[in-house]
C-alpha positions as CSV (number, residue, x, y, z in Angstrom):
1,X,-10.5,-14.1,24.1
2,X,-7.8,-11.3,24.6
3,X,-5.0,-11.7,22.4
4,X,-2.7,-9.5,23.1
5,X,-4.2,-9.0,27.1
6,X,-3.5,-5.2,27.2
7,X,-0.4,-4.4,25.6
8,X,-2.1,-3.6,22.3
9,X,-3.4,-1.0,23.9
10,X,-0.9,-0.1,25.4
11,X,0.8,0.0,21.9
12,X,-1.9,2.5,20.9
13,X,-2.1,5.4,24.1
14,X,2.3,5.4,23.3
15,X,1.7,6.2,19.8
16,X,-1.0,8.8,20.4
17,X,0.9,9.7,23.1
18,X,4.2,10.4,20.8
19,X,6.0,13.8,21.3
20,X,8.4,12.5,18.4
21,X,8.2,10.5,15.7
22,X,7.1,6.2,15.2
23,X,9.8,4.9,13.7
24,X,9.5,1.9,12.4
25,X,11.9,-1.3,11.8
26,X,12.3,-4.2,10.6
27,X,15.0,-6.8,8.4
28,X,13.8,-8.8,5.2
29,X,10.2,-9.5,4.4
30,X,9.6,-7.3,8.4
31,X,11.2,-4.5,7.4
32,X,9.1,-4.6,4.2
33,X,6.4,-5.1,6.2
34,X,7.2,-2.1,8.6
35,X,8.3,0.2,5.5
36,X,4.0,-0.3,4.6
37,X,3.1,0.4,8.1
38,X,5.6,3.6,8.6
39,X,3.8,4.8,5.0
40,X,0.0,4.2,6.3
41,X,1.3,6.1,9.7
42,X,2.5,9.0,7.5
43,X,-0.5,9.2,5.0
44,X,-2.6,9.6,8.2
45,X,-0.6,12.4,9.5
46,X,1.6,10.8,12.5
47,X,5.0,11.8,11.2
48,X,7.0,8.0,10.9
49,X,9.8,6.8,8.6
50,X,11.6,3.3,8.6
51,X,14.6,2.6,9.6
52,X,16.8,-0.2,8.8
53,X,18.6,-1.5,11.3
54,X,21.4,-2.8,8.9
55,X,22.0,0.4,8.3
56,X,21.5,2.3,11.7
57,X,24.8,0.7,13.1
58,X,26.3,2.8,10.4
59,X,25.1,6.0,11.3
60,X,21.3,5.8,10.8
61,X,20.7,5.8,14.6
62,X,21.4,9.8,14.4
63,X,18.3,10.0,13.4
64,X,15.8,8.7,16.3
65,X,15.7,11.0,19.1
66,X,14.5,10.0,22.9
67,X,11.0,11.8,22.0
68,X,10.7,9.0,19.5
69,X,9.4,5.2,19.6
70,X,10.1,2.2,17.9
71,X,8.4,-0.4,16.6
72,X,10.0,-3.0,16.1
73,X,8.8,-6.0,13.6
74,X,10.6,-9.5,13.5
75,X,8.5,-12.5,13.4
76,X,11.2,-14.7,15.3
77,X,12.4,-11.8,17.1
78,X,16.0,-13.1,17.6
79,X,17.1,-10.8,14.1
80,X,21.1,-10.6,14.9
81,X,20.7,-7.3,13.1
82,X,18.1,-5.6,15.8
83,X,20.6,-5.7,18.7
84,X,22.4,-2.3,18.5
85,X,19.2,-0.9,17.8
86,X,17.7,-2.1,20.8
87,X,20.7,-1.8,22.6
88,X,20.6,2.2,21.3
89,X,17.1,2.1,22.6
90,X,17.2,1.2,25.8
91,X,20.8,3.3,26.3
92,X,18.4,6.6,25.5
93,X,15.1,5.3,26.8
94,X,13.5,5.4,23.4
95,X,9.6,2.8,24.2
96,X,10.2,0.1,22.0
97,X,7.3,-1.8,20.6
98,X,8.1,-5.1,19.6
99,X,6.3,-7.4,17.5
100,X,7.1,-10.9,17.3
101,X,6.5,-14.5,17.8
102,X,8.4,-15.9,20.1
103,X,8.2,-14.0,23.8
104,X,11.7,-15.7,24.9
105,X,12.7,-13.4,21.9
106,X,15.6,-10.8,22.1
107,X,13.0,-8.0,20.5
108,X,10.4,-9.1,23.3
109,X,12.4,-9.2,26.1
110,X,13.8,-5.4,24.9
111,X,10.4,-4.3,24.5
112,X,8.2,-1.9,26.8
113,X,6.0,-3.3,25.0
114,X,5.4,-6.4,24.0
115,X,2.4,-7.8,20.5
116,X,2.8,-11.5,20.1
117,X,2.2,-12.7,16.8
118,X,0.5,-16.5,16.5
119,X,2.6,-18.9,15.5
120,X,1.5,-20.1,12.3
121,X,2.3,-22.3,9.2
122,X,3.6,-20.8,6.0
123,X,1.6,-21.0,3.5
124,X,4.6,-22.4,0.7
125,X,5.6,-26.2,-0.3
126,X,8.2,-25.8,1.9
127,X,6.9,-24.1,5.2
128,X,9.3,-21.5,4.9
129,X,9.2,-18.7,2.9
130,X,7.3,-15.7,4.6
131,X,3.5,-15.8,3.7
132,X,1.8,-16.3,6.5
133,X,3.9,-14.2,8.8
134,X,3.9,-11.3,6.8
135,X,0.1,-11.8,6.3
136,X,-0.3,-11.6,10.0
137,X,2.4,-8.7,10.6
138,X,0.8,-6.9,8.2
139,X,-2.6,-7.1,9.6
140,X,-1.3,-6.5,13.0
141,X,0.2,-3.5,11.7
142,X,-3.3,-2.3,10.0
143,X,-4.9,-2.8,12.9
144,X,-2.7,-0.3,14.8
145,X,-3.2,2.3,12.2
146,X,-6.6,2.0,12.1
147,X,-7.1,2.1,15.6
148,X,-4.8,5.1,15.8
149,X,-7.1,7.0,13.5
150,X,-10.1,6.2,15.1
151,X,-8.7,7.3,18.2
152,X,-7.7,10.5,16.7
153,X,-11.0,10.8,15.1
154,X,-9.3,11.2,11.4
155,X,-11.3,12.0,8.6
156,X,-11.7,11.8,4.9
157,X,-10.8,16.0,5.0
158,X,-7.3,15.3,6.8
159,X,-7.2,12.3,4.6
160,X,-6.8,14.2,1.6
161,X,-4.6,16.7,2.9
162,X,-1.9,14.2,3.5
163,X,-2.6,12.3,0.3
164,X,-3.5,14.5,-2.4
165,X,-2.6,12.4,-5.1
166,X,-4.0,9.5,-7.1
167,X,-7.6,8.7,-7.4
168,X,-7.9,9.0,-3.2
169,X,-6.8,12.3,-2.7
């Protein structure tokens, strides 16, 4: 079965296909999540940062450019604080990849293009602290640099020339 129909692919050919830079964003245990994936995207040498969206409204949206992207993580997708970024976004024509659950979602409906997460049950005694988002965010997040680098045919060499440090480089 298809999960995500095309649009992961989609996802993929706009990053590969990125003049700028991937900027990636996200609020609470998301924007953690999308701070990992930004640093993965830059160890592999596709120039990303994060970008909180908090912080954009004040002045933070200086720094994405219309030869950028965005992706976008929020597993409910209706973040209060993602609006000016998306409304930023679609003002400049900066792609937006959103990634969420919900496809009624603010994020998703903003998005060129759209990765549905599953819904699933956290994985606390209460059913709602992030666990089992984040575990799939992340994942879906991996799976986009991983793909990216195969794509690019990355290799151990350029590896360590973007990570020379610790025991990997």
């Amino acid at each position: 079965k298809k999960v995500f129909n095309n649009s992961f692919n989609k996802a993929v050919e706009i990053i590969l296909g990125c003049k700028g830079k991937v900027i990636f964003a996200g609020i609470g245990k998301s924007g953690i999540i999308a701070r990992k994936i930004s640093a993965t995207f830059s160890s592999v040498g596709i120039p990303s940062f994060f970008c909180d969206p908090a912080q954009a409204i004040h002045g933070d949206m200086g720094q994405i450019e219309k030869k950028d992207i965005l992706v976008i993580f929020s597993y409910s997708g209706n973040t209060a604080e993602l609006t000016n970024m998306l409304k930023y976004a679609n003002r400049y024509r900066i792609k937006v990849i959103g990634v969420a659950s919900r496809p009624e979602s603010i994020l998703l409906k903003a998005s060129d293009v759209k990765l549905i997460l599953p819904k699933v049950k956290e994985s606390d005694m209460t059913g709602m602290v992030p666990t089992s988002s984040t575990s799939i965010t992340l994942l879906l997040g991996d799976c986009l640099a991983t793909t990216v680098m195969y794509q690019r045919k990355f290799s151990k060499e350029k590896f360590k020339v973007f990570h020379p440090g610790g025991n990997i480089g």
